[in-house]
N, C-alpha and C positions, 0 to 999 in steps of 0.2 A: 629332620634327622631320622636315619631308622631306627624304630624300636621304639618311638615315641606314637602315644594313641592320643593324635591331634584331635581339637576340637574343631568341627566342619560346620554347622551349623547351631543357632536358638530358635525355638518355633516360637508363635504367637497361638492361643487357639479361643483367644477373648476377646470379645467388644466384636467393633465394627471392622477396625483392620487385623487382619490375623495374615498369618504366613510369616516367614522365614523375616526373621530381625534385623538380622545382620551384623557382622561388626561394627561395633559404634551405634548402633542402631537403638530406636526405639520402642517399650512394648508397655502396655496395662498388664498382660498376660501375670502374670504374680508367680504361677509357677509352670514356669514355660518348659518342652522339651529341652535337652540339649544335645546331641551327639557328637559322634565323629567316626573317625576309623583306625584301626594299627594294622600297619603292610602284612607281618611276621605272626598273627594271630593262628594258633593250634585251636584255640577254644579253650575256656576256661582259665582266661587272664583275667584277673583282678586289678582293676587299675581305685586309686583313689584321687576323688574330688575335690579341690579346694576354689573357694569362693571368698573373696577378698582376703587371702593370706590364712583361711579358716579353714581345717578339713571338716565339710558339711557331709561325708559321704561316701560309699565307693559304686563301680558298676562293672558288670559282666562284659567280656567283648565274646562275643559270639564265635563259632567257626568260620566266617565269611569275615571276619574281622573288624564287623561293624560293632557299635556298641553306644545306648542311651543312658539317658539322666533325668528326674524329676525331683527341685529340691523340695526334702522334707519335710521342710515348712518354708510357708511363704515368704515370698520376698515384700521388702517394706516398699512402697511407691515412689517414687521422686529421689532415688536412688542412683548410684553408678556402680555396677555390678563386675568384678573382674572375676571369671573363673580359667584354672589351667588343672590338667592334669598330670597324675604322677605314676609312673610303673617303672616296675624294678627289672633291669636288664637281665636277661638269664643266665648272659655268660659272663658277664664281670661283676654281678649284683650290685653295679651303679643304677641309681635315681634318674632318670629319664622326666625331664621337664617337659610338658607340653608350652606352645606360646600361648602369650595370654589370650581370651575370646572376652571383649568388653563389648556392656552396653548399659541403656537407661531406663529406669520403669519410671510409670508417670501413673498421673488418675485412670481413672476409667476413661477409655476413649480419647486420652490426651496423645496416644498416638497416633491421631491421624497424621498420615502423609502429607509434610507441607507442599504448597505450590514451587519445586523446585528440587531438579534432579538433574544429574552427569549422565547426559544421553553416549557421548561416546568419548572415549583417551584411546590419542592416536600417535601410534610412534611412527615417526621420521626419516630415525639410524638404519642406514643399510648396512647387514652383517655380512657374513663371509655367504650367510644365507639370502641377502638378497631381499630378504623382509622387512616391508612396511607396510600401513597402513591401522584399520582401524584394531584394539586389542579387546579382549573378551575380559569378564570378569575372572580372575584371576590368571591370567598368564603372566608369562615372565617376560621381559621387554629389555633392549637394550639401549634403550632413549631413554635417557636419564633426565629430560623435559616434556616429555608428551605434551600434547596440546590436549586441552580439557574443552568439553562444549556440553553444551543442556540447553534447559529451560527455565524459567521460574516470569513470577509476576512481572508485567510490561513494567517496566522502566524501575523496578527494584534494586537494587543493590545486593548484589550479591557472596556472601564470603564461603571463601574453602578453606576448608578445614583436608591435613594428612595428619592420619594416625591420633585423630580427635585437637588437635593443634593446630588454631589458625594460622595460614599462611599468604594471605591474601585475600584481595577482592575485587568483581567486576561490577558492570552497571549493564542490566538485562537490556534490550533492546525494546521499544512498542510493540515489540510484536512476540516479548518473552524473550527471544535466545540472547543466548552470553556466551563468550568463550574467554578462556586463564590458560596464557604458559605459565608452569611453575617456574623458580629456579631449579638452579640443581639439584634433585633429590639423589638422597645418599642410597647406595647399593644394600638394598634386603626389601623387608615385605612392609610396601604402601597401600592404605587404607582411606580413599579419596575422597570426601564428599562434601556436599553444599548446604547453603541457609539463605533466606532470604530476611532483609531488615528494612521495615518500613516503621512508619509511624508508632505500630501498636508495637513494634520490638520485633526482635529474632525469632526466629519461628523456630521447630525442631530440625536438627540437622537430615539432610537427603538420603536414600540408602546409599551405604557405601560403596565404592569401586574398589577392588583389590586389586592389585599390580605388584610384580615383585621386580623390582631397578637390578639388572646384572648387566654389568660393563665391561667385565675381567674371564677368560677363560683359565683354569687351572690346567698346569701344564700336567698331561700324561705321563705317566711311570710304567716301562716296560719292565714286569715284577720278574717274570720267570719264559724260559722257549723247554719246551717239554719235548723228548724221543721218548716215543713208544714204536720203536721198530729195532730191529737186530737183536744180540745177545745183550748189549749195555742199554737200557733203560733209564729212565727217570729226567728229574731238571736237568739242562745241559746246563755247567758252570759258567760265568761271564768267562767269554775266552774260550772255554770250553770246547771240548771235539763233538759233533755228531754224525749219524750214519742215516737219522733219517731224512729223506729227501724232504719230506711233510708235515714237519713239526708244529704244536699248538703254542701259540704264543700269547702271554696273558700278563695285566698290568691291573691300573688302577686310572683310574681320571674323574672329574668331574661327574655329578651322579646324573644320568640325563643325557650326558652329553654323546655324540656322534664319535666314535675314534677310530680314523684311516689308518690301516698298518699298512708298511714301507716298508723295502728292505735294500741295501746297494750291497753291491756285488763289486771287492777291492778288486779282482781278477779282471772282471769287465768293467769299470766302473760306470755302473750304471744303475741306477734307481729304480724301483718299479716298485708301481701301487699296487696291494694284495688285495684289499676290501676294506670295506666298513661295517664295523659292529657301534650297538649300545648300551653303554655303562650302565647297571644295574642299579637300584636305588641305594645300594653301598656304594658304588659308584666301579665295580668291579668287572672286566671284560677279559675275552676270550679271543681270538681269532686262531682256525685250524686252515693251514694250507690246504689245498683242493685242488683238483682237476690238473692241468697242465703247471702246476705253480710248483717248480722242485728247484732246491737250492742244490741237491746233490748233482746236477748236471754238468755244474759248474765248480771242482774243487779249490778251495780258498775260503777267505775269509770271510763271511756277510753278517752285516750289520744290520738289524732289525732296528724300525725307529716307527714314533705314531705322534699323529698330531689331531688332535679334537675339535670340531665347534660344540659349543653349551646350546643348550633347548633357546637362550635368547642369542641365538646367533652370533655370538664373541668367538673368535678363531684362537686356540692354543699357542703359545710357540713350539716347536718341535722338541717330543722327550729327549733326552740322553741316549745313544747308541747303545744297544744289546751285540754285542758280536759274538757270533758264534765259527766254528770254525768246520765246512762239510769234508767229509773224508769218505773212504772207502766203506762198503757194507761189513758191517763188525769188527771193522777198524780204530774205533773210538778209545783207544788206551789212555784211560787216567789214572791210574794207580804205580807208582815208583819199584817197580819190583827189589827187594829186599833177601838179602841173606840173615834171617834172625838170629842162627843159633847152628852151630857146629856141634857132632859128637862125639867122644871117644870114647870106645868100648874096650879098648887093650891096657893090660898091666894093674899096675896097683891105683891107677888112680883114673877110674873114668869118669865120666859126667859131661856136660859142654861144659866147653873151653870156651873162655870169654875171645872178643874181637881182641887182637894181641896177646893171648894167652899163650901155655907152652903145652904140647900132645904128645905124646909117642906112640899114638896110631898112624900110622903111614896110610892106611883108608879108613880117613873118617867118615862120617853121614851127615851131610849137608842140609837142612831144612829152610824154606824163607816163603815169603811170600810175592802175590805180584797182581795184574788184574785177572778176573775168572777169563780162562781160555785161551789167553794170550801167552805165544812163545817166547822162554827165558833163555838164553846161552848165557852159559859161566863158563869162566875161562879164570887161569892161575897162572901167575909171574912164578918161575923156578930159581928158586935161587943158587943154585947149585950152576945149571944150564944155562940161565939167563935166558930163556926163552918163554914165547906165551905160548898155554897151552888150551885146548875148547877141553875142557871135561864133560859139559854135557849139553844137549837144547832140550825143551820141556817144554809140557803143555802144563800151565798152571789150572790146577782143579777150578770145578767150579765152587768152589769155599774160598778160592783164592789162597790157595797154597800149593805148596811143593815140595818133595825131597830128594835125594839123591844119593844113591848108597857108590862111594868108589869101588871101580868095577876093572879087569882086563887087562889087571898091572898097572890101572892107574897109582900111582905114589906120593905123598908127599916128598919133597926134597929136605935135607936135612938146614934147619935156617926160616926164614920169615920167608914163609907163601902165602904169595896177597892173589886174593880172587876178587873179580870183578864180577859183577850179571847185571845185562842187559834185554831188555823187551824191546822186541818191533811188532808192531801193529800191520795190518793187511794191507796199508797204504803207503809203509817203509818209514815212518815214523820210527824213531828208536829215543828211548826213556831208560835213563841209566841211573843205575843204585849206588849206592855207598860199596865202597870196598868191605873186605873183613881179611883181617891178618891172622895167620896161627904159627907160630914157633915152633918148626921138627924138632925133639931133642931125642936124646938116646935113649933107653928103656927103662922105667922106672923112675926117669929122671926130671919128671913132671912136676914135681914137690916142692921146689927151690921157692923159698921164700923170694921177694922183689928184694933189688937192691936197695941202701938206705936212700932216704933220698935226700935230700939239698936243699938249703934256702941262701939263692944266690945274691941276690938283695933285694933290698922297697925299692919303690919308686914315691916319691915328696913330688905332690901338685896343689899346695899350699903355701901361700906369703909370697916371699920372693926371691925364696934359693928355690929351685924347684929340680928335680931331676933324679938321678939313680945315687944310690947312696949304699956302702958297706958297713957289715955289722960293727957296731960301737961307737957309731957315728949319733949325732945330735939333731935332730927337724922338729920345725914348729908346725906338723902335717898329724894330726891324732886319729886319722885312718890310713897309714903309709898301706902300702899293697906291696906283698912280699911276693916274689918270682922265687923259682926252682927247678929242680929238675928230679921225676922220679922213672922207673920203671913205666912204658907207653903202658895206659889205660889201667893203672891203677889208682886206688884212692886214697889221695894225701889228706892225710889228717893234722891238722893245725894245734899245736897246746900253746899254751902261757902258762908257764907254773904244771900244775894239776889239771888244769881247766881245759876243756877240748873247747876252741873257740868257731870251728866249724871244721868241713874237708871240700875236696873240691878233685874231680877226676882230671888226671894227666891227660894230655893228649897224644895222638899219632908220633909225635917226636919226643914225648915224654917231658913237654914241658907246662907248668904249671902256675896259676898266678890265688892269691886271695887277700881280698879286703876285709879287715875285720872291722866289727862295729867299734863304737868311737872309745878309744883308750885317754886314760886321764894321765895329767902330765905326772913324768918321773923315767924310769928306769924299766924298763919291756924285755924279760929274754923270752924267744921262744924258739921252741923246737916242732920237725914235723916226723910224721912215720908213713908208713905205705901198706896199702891192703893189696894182694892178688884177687884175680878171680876164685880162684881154691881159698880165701878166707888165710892166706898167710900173710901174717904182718913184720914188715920189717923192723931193723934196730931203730931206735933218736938218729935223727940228724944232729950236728953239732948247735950247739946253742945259738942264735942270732940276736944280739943285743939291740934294743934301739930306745935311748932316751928322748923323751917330747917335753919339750920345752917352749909354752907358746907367749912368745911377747907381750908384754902388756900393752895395748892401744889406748889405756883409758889417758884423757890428757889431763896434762896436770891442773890442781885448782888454781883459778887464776888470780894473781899477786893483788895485796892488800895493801895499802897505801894507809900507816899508822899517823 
């Protein structure tokens, strides 16, 4: 895992056998080296030591990211020693376990080397790599049986031990060799090794083989496709436009592993291999198109796709499609261009006018937004004329804004003029906004409180009447949803009594709906009011009665037999 400072080796540096222990391994050594390494080392990482479940300790990992161990006092003899280490993650300040490093101390000298050792493990599995043959101490393999072979005393009896657990046994040949298929070993890190057992007993076990069993490839994740070309920059969105012909394309996979990026082309349906990168020990990759390799050649749709083999030669199945979508150069328009906000600067009452609000500026000033650079037309429904009119095209800022002052006679019509604005991009793509409405009225005559407004009835989706119902009516429903009608885009406000029970904005046709939280059975009137944009509120609506009355389900107790 990264960020973990594994333990790689225990030395020996006593008696007759000395050198490297091994996992499972045997030593006299009392207070043997211990090391290892962390990927991610700066210098000046503190990792701590623990030894059978005890912290004995800590140790410095150097700048090269290596880093040793001597315990500080001896070990006991004829012992089994488990030590792991521990260091603190820098960016989530999680505990980082190392795997365990086991082994055995004995007397003086009781480690010599017995007659009998795993000369070679050989895997079988052809991967998508094509590999077989014999495997090295510690590689990863995808033969989940390897064949096991050695030595040891003619015609001894042989047992294997993985991961210090016997698993079997053979019978050496006269001439020493033995070979053991295992059964299945399970997928992670195997620790191999031998013993011979005659007459006088078991001897110490052989040093160990390490092999890590992977049978499975993790399937690739195409994270992000990156433009750094034209005016629009950055991640392109799933779906997303881009302008560059060259984009970097980056995911996650398996750490170790090989991953082919792909891409098909909807227009030509056609697939084609880009390269191969590898996954970093986060398991993190990169690929930047190159040389002849341009998606913009061809406009449409492409899908970006990758598929990996692992360090033991297991083939991925193929990521999820990234699609992206190539366009013209600075063509890439994702942003909805927007009318935010209208102004009126005439009479007694300016300020913005809300979307449906009333002006008597006949040239207001227009403000909205849109993407940086990209041209807007606005145009406006007359109502007077019934006609559409372009009042203006625009280059939106690079802040991604815009305004617009009426200009040249343009006028509002007396009545509701609704404006549209739309963006088209360099490649004729067009991206349309929300309308916005403004009400001509006469001079001064901005002020008019909203009409009252109405509560036209609930609607009951409760029990088993279910449906639209008038005030003064009866439902077993103790959240009925009241409909109405106020002034478009203003704010109904709800009472019960005194109580504001919430509001809820009109809409474009000035109709309005709200569900109040759950009311207790009896007798409900409520009324609503309406806010303008200008903060004027209207009169009560008339009262809306509704009593809830909810059945009793409990069933009756059942009959007593005196």
């Amino acid at each position: 895992e990264p960020g973990v400072a594994r333990i790689d080796y225990a030395t020996d540096n006593t008696g007759l056998q000395t050198g490297d222990i091994g996992q499972f391994g045997y030593t006299d050594d009392l207070s043997p080296v211990i090391g290892g390494y962390q990927a991610e080392a700066t210098g000046d990482l503190v990792i701590r030591i623990v030894c059978n479940a005890e912290f004995i300790g800590t140790a410095l990992i150097g700048p090269d990211g290596h880093w040793s161990f001597t315990p500080p006092t001896p070990l006991e003899p004829n012992h089994e020693y488990i030590f792991t280490t521990i260091i603190q993650d820098s960016a989530t300040d999680a505990l980082l376990v190392s795997l365990p490093y086991r082994f055995y101390t004995t007397d003086v000298n009781g480690d010599l080397k017995p007659d009998v050792s795993i000369d070679k493990v050989t895997d079988a599995v052809k991967g998508a790599n094509n590999a077989t043959g014999a495997l090295h101490h510690g590689d990863v393999t995808n033969d989940a049986r390897p064949a096991l072979s050695g030595h040891a005393t003619a015609n001894a009896r042989v047992n294997i031990y993985d991961n210090g657990e016997l698993i079997g046994s053979t019978t050496a040949s006269s001439k020493g060799a033995w070979t053991y298929n295992p059964g299945t070993l399970s997928n992670g890190d195997h620790y191999l090794s031998a013993s011979v057992y005659t007459a006088a007993g078991e001897s110490h076990r052989s040093a160990s083989f390490g092999i890590t069993v992977d049978t499975h490839a993790e399937t690739p994740v195409i994270t992000e496709v990156y433009d750094d070309k034209g005016l629009h920059t950055g991640p392109v969105a799933l779906g997303g436009a881009t302008d560059d012909s060259q984009p970097k394309v980056s995911g996650t996979a398996e750490a170790g592993s090989t991953v082919t990026v792909m891409v098909h082309s909807a227009t030509l349906n056609h697939t084609y291999t880009l390269g191969s990168v590898v996954a970093d020990a986060h398991g993190r990759w990169s690929y930047q198109l190159h040389g002849s390799q341009n998606i913009n050649a061809t406009k449409g749709d492409w899908t970006f796709l990758a598929q990996s083999v692992d360090v033991a030669g297991n083939q991925s199945p193929m990521s999820s499609g990234y699609i992206v979508e190539a366009v013209a150069s600075n063509a890439d328009v994702s942003a909805t261009p927007e009318i935010t906000y209208i102004v009126d600067d005439v009479g007694l009452h300016t300020g913005n006018i809300a979307d449906g609000g009333k002006t008597d500026d006949t040239e207001p000033r227009l403000h909205g937004t849109g993407e940086p650079y990209s041209t807007v037309v606005i145009t406006m429904d007359g109502p007077v004329s019934h006609s559409t009119y372009t009042i203006a095209t625009l280059t939106v800022g690079k802040d991604g804004t815009w305004d617009y002052q009426f200009k040249g006679g343009q006028k509002l019509q007396s009545g509701n003029n609704v404006f549209h604005i739309t963006a088209t991009d360099g490649d004729g793509h067009k991206v349309t906004g929300h309308t916005y409405t403004v009400d001509l009225v006469g001079s001064n005559q901005d002020t008019d409180g909203p009409d009252v407004p109405t509560i036209d009835k609930y609607h009951d989706n409760a029990g088993a009447s279910s449906g639209d119902f008038k005030s003064g009516t009866t439902t077993d429903d103790t959240t009925p949803t009241l409909y109405g009608h106020a002034d478009a885009k203003s704010v109904v406000k709800i009472y019960e009594g005194s109580t504001l029970l919430g509001s809820v904005t009109a809409d474009k046709d000035g109709e309005w709906n709200f569900t109040p939280s759950e009311r207790s059975e009896g007798k409900h009137t409520f009324f609503a009011t309406a806010t303008d944009a200008a903060g004027h509120t209207s009169g009560h609506s008339g009262n809306f009665v509704v009593t809830i009355d909810v059945p009793d389900t409990t069933p009756p107790d059942a009959p007593v037999i005196t």
